[in-house]
VMD Tcl script that draws the C-alpha trace (Angstrom):
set ca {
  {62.16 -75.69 15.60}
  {60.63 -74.94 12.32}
  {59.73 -71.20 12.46}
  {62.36 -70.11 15.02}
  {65.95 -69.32 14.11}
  {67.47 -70.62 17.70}
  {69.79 -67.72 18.42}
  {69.19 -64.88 20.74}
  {71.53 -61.72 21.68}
  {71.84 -61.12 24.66}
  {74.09 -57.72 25.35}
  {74.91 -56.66 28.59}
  {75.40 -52.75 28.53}
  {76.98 -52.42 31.72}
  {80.19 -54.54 30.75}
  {79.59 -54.17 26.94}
  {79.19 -57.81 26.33}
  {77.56 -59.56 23.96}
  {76.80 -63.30 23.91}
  {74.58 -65.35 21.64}
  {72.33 -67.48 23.49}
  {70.11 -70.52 22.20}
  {66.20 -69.68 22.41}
  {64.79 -72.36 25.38}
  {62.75 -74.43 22.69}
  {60.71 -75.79 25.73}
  {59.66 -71.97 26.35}
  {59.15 -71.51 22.50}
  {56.67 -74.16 22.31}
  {54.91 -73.58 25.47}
  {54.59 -69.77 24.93}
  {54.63 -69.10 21.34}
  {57.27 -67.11 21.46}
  {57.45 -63.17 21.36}
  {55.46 -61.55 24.00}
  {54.83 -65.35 25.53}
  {58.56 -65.94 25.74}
  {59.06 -62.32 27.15}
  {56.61 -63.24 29.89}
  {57.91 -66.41 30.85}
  {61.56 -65.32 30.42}
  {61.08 -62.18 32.73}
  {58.97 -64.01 35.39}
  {61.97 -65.59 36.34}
  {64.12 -63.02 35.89}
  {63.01 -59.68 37.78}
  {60.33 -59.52 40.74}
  {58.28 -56.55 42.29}
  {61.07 -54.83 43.42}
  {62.50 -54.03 40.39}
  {62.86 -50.61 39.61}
  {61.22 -49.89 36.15}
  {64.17 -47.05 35.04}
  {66.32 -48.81 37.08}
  {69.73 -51.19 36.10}
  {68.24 -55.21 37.04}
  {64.82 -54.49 34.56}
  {65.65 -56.43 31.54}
  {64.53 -54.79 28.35}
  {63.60 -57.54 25.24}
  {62.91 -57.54 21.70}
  {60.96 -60.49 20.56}
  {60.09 -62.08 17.59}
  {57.43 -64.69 17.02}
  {57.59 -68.16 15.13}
  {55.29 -66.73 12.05}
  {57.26 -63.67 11.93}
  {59.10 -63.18 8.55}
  {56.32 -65.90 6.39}
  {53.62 -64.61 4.22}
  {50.89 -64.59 7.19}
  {48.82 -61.32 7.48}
  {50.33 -59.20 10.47}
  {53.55 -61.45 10.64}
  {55.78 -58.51 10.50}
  {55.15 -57.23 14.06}
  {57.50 -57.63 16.73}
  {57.14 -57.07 20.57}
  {59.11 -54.73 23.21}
  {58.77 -56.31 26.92}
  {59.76 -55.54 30.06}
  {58.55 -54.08 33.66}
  {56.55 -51.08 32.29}
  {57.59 -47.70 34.25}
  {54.08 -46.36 34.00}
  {52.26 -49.47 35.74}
  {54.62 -50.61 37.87}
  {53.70 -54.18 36.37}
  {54.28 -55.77 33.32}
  {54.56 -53.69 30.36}
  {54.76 -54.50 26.55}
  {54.35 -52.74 23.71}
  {53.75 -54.16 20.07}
  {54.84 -52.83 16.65}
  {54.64 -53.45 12.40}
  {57.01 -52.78 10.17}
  {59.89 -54.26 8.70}
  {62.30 -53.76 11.97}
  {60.88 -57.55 13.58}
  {61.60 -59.55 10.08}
  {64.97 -57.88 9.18}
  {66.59 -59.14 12.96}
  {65.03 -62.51 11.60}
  {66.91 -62.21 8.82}
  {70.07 -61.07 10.55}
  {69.82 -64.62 12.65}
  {68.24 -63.70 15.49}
  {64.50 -64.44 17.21}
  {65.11 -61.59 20.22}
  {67.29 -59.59 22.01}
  {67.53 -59.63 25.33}
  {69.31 -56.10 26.73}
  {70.61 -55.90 30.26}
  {72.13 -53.31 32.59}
  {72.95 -49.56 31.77}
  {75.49 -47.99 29.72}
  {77.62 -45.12 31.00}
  {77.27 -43.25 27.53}
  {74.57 -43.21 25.10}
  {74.95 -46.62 23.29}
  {73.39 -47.81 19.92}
  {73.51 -51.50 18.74}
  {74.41 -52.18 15.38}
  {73.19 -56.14 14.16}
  {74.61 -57.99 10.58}
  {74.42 -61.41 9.85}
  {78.28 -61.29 11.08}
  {76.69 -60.35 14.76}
  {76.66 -57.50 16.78}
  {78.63 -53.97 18.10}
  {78.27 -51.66 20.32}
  {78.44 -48.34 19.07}
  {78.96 -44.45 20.64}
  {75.83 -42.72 20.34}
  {76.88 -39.73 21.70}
  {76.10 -37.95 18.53}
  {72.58 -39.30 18.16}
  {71.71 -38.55 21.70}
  {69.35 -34.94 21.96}
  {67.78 -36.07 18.63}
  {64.71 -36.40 17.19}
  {63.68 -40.43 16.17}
  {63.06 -39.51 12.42}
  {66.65 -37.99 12.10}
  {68.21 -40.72 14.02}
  {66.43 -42.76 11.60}
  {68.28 -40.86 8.49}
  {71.78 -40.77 10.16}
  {72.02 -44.70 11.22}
  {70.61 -45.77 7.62}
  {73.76 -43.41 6.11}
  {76.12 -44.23 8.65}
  {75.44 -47.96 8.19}
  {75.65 -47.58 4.35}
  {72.23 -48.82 3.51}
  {68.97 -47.45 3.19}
  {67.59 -50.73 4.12}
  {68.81 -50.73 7.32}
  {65.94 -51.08 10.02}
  {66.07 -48.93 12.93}
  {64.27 -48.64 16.65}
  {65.11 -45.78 18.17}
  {63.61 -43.48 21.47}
  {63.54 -39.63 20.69}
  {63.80 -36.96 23.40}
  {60.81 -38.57 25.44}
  {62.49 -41.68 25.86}
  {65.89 -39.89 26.52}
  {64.12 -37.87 29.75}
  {62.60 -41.01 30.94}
  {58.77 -39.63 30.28}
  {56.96 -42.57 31.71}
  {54.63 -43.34 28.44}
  {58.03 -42.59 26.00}
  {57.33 -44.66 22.75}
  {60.00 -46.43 20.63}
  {60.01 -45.39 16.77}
  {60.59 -48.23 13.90}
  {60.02 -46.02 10.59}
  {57.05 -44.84 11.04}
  {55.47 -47.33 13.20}
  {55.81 -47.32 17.11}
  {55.83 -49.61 19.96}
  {53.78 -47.16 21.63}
  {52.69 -48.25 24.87}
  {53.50 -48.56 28.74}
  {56.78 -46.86 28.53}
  {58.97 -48.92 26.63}
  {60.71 -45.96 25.21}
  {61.58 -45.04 28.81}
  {62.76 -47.85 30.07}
  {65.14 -47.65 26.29}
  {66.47 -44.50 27.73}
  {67.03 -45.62 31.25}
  {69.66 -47.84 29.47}
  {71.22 -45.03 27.32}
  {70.38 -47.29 24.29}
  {69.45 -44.57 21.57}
  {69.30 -47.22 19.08}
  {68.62 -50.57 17.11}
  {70.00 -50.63 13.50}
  {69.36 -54.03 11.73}
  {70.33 -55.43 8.15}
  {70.17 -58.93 7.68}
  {70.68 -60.92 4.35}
  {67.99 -62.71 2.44}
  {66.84 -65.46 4.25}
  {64.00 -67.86 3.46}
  {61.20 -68.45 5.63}
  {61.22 -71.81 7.12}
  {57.48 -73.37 7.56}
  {57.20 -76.27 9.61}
  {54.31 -77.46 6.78}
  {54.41 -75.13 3.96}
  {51.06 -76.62 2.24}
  {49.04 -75.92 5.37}
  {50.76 -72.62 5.96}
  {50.04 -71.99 2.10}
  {46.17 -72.65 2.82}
  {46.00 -70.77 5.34}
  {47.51 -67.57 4.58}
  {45.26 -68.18 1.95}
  {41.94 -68.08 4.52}
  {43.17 -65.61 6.63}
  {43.57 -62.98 3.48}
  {40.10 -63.78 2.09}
  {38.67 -63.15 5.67}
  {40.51 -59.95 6.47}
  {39.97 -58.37 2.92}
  {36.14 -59.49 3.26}
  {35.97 -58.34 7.09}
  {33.61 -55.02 7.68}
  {36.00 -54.10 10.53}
  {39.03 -54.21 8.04}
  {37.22 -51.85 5.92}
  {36.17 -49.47 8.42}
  {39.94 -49.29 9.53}
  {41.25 -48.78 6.35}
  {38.79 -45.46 5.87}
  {39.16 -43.57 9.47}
  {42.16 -45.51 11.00}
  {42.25 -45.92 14.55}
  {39.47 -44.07 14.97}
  {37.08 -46.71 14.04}
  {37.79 -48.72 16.76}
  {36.52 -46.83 19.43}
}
mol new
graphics top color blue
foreach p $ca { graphics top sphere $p radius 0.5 }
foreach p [lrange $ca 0 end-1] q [lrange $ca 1 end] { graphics top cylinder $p $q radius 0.2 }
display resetview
């Protein structure tokens, strides 16, 4: 499928395995991917009884098919799982450069199950994935894990998600850091920690984007650009921030 990649990790902490998977096309097309497929892939996965913090929640990061083209807002990925501060489903959305570069790498998600016995950190290439001992990263603050996986993976262009000390004490609203964006809501940082995972550091090669129609796709980027740089609400954004949507 034009737009997808395919391929999905899947890494059990528990056992420290890690499998590639093929994305369920029939899911892609049906539910767009990203949070869509995270919906549809934890329905059938985890019920009411799951515990939130506990080892059968499943925690995902998603991609979706425009992630990675030139489309405004393409960048953003999505965390997913049962959110520890509803009870119910819980998702959290973030920009950046974290959601392309896994793209890149050769995967549309990961999909992270079970709990580690030490603090873990997952380390993704184009050549696949490790496990790695985060022992050292565990205690610290999300902008200096930041720093120590980009020089410990040799590349400033490494992109990392990573929980700080919230996340680590399972505070139920616990964000999860990607520079200095954050997939900041319903406790997906929690639910990170619950699974001793300190970490996501990504570097993938260059990698074209794949349009299913590039002429169309072409046009309308093209749209979509004129209406957000033209849009009063864009504006007002760009001058108070947040803010100026309440």
């Amino acid at each position: 499928m034009k737009g997808f990649i395919g391929k999905l990790l899947e890494i059990s902490l528990d056992i420290k395995e890690i499998k590639e998977i093929d994305l369920n096309e029939y899911i892609a097309e049906k539910f767009l991917g990203a949070t869509g497929y995270a919906v549809r892939y934890l329905y059938d996965k985890i019920d009411k009884d799951t515990d939130p913090l506990g080892p059968e929640n499943i925690l995902m990061f998603m991609n979706g098919p425009l992630c990675g083209s030139r489309a405004p807002a393409s960048g953003r990925f999505s965390v997913c799982a049962k959110s520890p501060l509803t009870k119910i489903w819980g998702e959290a959305n973030c920009g950046g450069y974290f959601g392309p570069e896994l793209k890149k790498a050769g995967y549309d998600g990961i999909i992270i199950k079970g709990v580690s016995k030490n603090p873990v950190y997952l380390h993704i290439t184009e050549d696949g994935a490790k496990i790695k001992d985060a022992s050292h990263l565990w205690g610290k603050g999300a902008l200096e894990t930041h720093d120590i996986l980009k020089e410990e993976t040799g590349s400033n262009l490494t992109r990392v998600a990573c929980i700080g000390q919230a996340g680590e004490n399972l505070i139920k609203f616990a964000t999860i850091l990607s520079e200095d964006k954050s997939a900041g809501r319903t406790g997906m940082g929690a639910v990170m920690g619950s699974k001793k995972l300190k970490a996501i550091a990504v570097r993938g090669p260059k990698r074209s984007y794949e349009a299913s129609n590039p002429e169309k796709l072409d046009e309308a980027v093209k749209e979509m650009v004129e209406a957000v740089n033209s849009s009063f609400t864009t504006q007002m954004f760009g001058m108070l921030g947040t803010p100026a949507g309440v």
